[in-house]
MIKOLTI-643200 format. One line per 4 residues: their letters; for each residue x, y, z of N, C-alpha, C. Coordinates in nm, 3 decimals, decimal comma. Layout:
N
A> X:Y:Z:X:Y:Z:X:Y:Z | ...
This chain:
218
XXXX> -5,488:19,111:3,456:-5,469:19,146:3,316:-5,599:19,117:3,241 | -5,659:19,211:3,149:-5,757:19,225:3,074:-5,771:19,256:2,944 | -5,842:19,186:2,857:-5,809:19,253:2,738:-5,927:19,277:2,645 | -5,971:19,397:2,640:-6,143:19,347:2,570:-6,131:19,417:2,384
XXXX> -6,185:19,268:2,336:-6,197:19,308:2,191:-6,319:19,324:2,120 | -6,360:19,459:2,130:-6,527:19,484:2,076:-6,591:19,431:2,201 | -6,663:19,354:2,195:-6,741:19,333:2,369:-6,708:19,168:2,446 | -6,584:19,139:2,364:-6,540:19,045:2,431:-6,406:19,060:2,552
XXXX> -6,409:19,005:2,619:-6,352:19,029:2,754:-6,284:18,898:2,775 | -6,132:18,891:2,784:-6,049:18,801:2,837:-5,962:18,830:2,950 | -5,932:18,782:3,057:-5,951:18,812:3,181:-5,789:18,717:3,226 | -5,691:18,769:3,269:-5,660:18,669:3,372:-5,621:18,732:3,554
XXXX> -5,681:18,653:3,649:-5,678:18,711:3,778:-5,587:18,663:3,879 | -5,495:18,682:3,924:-5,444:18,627:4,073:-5,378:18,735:4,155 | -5,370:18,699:4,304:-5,327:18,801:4,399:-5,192:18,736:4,473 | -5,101:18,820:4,413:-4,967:18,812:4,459:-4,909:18,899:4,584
XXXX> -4,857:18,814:4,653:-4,739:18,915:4,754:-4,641:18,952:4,713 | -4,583:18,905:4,632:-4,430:18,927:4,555:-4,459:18,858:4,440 | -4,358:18,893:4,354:-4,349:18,768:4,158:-4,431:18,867:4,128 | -4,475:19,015:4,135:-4,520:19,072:4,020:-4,471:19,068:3,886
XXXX> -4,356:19,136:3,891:-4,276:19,159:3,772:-4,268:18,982:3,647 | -4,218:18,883:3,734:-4,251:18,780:3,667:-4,337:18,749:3,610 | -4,451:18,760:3,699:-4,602:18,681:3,608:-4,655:18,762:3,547 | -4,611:18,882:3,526:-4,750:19,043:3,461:-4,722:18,975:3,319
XXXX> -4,587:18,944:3,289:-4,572:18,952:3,109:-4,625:18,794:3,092 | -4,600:18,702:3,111:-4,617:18,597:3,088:-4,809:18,616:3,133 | -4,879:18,690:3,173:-5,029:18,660:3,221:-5,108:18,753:3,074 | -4,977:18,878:3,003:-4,957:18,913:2,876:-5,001:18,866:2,784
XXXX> -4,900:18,804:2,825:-4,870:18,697:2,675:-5,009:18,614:2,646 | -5,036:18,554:2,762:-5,156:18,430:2,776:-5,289:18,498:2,697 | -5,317:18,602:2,776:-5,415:18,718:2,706:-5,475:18,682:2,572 | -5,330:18,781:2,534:-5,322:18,783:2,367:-5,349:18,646:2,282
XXXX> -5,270:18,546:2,342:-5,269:18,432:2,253:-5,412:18,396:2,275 | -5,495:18,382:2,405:-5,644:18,337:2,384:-5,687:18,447:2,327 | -5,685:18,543:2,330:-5,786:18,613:2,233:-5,728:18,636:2,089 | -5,583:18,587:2,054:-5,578:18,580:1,893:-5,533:18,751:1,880
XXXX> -5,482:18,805:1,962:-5,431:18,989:1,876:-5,318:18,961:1,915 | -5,275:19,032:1,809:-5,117:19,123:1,882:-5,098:19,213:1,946 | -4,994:19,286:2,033:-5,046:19,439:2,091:-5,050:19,519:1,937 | -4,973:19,549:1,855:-4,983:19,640:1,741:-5,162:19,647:1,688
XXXX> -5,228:19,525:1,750:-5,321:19,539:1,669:-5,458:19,633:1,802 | -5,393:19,660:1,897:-5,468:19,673:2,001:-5,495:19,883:1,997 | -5,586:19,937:1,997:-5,589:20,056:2,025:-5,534:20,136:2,150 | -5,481:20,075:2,225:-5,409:20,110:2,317:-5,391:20,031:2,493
XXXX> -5,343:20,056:2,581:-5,296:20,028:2,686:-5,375:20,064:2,815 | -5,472:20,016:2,897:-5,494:20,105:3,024:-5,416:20,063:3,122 | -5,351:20,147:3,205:-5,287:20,151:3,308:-5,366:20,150:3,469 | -5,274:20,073:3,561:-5,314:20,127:3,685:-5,190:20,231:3,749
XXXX> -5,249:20,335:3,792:-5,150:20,438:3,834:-5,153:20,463:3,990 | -5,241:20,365:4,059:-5,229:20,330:4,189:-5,330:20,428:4,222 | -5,349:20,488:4,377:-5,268:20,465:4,463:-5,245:20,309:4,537 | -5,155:20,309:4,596:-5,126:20,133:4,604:-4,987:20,094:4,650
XXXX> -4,909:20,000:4,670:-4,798:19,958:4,729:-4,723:20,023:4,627 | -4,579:20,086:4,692:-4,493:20,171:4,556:-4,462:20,059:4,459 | -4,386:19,925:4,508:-4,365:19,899:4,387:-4,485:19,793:4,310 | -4,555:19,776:4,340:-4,698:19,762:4,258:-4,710:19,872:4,159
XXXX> -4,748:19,968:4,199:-4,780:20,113:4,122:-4,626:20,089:4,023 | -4,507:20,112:4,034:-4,395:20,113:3,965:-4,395:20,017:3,874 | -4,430:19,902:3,919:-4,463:19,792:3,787:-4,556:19,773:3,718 | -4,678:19,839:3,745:-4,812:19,858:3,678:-4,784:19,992:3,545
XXXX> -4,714:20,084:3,581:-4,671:20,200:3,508:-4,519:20,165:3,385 | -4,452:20,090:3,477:-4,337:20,027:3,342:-4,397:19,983:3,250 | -4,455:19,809:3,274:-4,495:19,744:3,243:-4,589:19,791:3,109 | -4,684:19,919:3,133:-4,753:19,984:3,052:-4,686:20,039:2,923
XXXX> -4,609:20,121:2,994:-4,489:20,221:2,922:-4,425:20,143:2,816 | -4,319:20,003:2,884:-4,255:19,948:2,802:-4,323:19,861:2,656 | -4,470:19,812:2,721:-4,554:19,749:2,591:-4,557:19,846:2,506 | -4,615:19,970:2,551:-4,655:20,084:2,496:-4,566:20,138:2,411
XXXX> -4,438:20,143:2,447:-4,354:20,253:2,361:-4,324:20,154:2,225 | -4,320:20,007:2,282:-4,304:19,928:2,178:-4,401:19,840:2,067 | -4,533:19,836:2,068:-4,581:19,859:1,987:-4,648:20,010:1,957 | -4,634:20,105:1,990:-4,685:20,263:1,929:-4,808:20,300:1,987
XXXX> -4,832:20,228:2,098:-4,964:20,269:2,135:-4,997:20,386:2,255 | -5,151:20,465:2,267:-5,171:20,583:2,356:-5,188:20,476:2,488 | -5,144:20,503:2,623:-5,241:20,477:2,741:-5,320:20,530:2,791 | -5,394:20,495:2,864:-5,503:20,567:2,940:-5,502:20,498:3,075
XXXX> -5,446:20,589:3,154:-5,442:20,610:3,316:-5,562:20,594:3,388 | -5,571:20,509:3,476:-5,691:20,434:3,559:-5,650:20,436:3,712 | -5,717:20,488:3,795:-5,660:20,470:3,937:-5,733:20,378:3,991 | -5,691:20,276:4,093:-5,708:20,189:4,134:-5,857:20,194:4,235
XXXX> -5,862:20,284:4,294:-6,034:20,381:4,324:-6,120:20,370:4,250 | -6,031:20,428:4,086:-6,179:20,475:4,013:-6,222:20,283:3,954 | -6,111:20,191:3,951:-6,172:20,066:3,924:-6,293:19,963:4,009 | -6,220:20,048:4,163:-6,323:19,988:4,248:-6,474:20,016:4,286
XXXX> -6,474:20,223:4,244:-6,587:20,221:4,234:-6,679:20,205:4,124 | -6,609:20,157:3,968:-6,674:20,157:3,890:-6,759:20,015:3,867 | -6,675:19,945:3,983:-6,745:19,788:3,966:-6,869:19,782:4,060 | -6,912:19,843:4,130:-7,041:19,860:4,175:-7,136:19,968:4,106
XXXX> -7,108:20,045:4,017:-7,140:20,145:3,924:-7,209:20,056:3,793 | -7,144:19,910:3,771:-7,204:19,901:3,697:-7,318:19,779:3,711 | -7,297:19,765:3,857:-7,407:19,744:3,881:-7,522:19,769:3,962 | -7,531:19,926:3,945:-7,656:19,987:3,941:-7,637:20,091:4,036
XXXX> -7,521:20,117:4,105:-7,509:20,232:4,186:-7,448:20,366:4,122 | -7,534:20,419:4,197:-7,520:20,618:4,149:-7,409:20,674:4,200 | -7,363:20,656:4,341:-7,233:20,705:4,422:-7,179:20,608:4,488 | -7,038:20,636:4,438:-6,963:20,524:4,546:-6,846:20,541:4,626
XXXX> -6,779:20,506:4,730:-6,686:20,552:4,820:-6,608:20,431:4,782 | -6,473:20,428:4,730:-6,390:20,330:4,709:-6,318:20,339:4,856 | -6,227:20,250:4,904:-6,103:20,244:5,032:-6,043:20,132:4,999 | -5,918:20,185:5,005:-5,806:20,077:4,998:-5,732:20,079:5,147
XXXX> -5,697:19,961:5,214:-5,634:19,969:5,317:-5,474:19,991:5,269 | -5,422:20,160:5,301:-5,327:20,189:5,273:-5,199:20,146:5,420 | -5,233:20,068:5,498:-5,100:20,012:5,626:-5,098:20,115:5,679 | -4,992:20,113:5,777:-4,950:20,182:5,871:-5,081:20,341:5,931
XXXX> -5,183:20,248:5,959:-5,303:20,258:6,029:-5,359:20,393:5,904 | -5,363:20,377:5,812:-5,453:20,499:5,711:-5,524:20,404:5,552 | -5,591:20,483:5,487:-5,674:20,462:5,401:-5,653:20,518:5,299 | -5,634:20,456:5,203:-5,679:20,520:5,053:-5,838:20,544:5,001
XXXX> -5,891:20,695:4,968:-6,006:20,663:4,964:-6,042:20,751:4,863 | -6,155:20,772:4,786:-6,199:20,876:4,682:-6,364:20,826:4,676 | -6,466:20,972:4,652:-6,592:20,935:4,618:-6,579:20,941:4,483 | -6,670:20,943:4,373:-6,724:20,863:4,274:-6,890:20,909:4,233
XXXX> -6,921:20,965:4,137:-7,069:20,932:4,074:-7,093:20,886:3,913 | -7,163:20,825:3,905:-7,171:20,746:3,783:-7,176:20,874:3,673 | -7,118:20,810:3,574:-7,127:20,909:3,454:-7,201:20,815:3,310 | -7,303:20,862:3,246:-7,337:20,801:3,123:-7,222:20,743:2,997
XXXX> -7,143:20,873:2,998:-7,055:20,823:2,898:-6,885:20,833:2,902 | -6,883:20,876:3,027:-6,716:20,841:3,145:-6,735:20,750:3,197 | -6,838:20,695:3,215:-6,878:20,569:3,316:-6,852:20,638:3,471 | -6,751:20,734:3,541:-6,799:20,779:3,610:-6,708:20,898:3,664
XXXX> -6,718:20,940:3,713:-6,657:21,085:3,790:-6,616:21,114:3,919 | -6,525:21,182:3,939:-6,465:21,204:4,067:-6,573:21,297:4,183 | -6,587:21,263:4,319:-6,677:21,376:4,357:-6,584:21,425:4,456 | -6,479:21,366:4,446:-6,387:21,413:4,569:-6,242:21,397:4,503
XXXX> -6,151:21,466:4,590:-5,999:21,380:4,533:-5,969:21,234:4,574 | -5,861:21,209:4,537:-5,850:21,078:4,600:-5,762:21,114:4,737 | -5,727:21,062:4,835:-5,671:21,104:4,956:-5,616:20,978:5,022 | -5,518:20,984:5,130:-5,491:20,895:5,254:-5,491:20,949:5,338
XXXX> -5,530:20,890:5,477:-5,519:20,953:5,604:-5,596:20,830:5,673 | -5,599:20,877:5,824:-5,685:20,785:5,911:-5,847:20,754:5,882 | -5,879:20,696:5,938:-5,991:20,590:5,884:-6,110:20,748:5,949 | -6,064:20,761:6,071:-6,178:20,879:6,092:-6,142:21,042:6,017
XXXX> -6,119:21,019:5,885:-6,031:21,150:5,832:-6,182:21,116:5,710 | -6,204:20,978:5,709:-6,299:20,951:5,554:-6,464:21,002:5,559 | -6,508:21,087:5,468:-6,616:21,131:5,452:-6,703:21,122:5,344 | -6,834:21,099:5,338:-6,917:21,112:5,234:-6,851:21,291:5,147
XXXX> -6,879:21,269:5,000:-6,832:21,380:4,908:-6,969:21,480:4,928 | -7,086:21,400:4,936:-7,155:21,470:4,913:-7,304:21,434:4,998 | -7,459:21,454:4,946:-7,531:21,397:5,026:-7,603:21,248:4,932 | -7,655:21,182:4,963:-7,751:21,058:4,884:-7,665:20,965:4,965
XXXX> -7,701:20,822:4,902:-7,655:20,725:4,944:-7,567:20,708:4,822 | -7,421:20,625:4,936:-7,325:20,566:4,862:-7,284:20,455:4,882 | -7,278:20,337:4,766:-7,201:20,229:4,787:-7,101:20,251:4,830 | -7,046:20,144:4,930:-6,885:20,102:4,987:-6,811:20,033:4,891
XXXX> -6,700:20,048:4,904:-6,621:19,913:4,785:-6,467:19,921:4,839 | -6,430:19,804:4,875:-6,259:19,818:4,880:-6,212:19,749:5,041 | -6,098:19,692:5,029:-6,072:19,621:5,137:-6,040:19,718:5,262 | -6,039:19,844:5,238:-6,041:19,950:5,349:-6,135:19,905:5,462
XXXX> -6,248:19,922:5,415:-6,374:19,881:5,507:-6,346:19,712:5,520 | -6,286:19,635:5,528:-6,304:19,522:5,607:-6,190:19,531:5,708 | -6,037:19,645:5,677:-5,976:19,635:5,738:-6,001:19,745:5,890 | -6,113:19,841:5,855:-6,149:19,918:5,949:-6,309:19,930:5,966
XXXX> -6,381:19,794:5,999:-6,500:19,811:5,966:-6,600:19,943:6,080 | -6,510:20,026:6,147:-6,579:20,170:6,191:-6,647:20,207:6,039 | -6,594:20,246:5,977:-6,601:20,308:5,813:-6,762:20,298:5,795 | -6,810:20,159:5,791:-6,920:20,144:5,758:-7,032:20,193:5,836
XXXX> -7,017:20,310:5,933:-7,095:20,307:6,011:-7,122:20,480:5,974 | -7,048:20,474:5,890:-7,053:20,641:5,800:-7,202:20,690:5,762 | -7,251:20,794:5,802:-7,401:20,777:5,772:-7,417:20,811:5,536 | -7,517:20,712:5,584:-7,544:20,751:5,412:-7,458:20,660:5,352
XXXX> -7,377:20,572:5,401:-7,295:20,426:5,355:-7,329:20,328:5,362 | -7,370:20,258:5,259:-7,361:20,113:5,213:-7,243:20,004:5,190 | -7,261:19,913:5,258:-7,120:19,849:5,228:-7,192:19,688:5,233 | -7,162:19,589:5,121:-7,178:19,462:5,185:-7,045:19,385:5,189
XXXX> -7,080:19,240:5,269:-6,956:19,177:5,286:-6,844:19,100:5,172 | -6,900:19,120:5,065:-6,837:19,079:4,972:-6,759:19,217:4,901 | -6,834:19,322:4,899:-6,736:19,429:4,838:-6,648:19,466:4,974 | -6,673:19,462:5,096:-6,561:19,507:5,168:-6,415:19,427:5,160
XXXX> -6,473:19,344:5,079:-6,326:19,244:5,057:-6,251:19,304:4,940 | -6,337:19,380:4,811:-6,259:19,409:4,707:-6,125:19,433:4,679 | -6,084:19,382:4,572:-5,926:19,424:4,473:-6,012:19,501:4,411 | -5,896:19,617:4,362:-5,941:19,662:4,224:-5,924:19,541:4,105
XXXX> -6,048:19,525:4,041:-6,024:19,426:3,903:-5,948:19,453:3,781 | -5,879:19,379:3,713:-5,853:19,463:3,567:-5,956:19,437:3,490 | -6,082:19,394:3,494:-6,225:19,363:3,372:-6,239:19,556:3,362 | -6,220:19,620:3,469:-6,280:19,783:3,540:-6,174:19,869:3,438
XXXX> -6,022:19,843:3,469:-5,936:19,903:3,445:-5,981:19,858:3,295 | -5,974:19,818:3,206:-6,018:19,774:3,054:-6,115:19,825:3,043 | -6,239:19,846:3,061:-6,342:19,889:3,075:-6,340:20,037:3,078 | -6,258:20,120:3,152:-6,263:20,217:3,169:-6,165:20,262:3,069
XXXX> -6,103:20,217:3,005:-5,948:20,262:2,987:-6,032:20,245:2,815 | -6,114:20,170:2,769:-6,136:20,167:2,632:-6,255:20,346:2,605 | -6,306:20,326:2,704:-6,373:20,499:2,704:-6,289:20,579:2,695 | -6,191:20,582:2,763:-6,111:20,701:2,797:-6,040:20,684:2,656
XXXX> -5,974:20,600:2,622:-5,898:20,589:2,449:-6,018:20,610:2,346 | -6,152:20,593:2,342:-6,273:20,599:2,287:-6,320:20,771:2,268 | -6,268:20,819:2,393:-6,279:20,947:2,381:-6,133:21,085:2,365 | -6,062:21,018:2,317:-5,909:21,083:2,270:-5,863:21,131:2,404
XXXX> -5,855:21,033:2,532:-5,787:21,090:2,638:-5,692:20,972:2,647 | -5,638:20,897:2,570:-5,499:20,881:2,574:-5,386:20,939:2,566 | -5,320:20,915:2,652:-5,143:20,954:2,681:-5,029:20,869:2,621 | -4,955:20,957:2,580:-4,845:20,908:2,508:-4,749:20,844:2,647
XXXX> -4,692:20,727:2,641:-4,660:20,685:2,726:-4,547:20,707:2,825 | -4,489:20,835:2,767:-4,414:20,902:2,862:-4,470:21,004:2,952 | -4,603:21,040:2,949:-4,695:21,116:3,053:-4,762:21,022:3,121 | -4,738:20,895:3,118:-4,778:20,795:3,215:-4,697:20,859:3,399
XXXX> -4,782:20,883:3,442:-4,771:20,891:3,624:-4,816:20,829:3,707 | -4,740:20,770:3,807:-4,784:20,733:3,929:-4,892:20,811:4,023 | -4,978:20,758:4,049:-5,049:20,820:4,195:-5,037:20,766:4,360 | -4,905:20,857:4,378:-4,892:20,720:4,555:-4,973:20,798:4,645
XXXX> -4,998:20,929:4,629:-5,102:21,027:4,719:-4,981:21,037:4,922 | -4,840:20,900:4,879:-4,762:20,921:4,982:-4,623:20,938:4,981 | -4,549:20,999:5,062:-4,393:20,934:4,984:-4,342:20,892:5,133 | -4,405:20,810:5,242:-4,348:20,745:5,292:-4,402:20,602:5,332
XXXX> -4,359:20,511:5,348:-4,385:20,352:5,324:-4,381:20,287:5,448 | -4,265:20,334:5,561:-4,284:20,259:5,650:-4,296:20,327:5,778 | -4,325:20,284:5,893:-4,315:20,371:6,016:-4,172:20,338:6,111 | -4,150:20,385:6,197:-4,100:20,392:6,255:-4,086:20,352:6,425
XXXX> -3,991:20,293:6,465:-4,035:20,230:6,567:-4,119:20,358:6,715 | -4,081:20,452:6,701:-4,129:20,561:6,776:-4,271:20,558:6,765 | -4,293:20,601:6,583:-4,404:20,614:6,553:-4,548:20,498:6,565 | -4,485:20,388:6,563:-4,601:20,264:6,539:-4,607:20,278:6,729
XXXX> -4,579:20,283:6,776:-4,593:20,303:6,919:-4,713:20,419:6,957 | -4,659:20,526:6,907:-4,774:20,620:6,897:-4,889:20,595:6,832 | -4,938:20,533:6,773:-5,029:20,504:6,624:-5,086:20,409:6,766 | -5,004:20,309:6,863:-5,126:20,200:6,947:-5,135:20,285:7,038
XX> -5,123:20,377:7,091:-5,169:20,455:7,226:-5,269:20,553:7,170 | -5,285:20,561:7,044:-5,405:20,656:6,991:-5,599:20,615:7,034
């Protein structure tokens, strides 16, 4: 949870397996009270719209919605990609390859080039599939970012990829999702919070005992 007022930035971070739903409002609440706003007083909401565990994504999108509808505010939709590559974007890279380790042996992945006043741009869609499915968008060099590449470190061997050991560990941050989400409301691309959408890029979650069998003889 993030909350930036003019160029101040209040931050709170932890990585949960379960207790989303519990701690999101109460990490809320904390926010606001150190930085002294109310939501009414806030220009709006950024969201994460995943791609990502379903019900992660499902509680990242309520959670939005319900603040949202109740103090009157626009959101602005952030995918969990565009946070990861924007955090090496801002510091100093031109292209970047986000990966999320999406389970049951595939990847969440999207390229990325910096933008002056989007902060940055899609050069690809975002996608899942197997780790040898992931490609540079385009030609130059690109930063790595995202726990994809630590969970399949082949990845890094992608020509024209940069990856170090600290971003192959990445979360998407919420400092990124705030960050991005005050441009996007900065530039009248807020959504009324019933056009808030999920991005699962899947609609199935688990495998199957047939299938995970097949997936180790590959």
């Amino acid at each position: 949870m993030a909350l930036l007022v003019g160029h101040e930035l209040t931050e709170r971070f932890t990585e949960l397996r379960q207790g989303h739903s519990e701690q999101v409002l109460a990490m809320v609440e904390a926010v606001l009270a150190e930085a002294q706003v109310s939501l009414s007083m806030l220009d709006g909401i950024a969201a994460s719209i995943g791609p990502g565990s379903f019900t992660g994504v499902r509680i990242s999108v309520a959670v939005a919605q319900g603040l949202a509808f109740g103090a009157n505010l626009r959101v602005a939709a952030v995918t969990t990609l565009e946070a990861l590559a924007y955090h090496v974007m801002r510091n100093g890279a031109s292209q970047a390859l986000a990966c999320l380790d999406a389970r049951m042996g595939e990847v969440y992945w999207g390229g990325f080039i910096a933008h002056a006043t989007r902060g940055l741009l899609p050069s690809s869609n975002p996608q899942v599939g197997p780790p040898d499915s992931v490609i540079l968008p385009g030609p130059g060099v690109y930063r790595g970012i995202g726990r994809g590449f630590a969970a399949y470190p082949v990845l890094a061997a992608l020509p024209g990829l940069v990856v170090d050991a600290v971003d192959s560990h990445a979360l998407p941050h919420a400092r990124e999702f705030a960050l991005l989400g005050a441009l996007r409301l900065a530039s009248q691309e807020g959504l009324d919070p019933a056009e808030l959408c999920p991005l699962y890029l899947r609609d199935k979650v688990a495998l199957t005992e047939a299938e995970r069998r097949q997936k180790q003889l590959q």
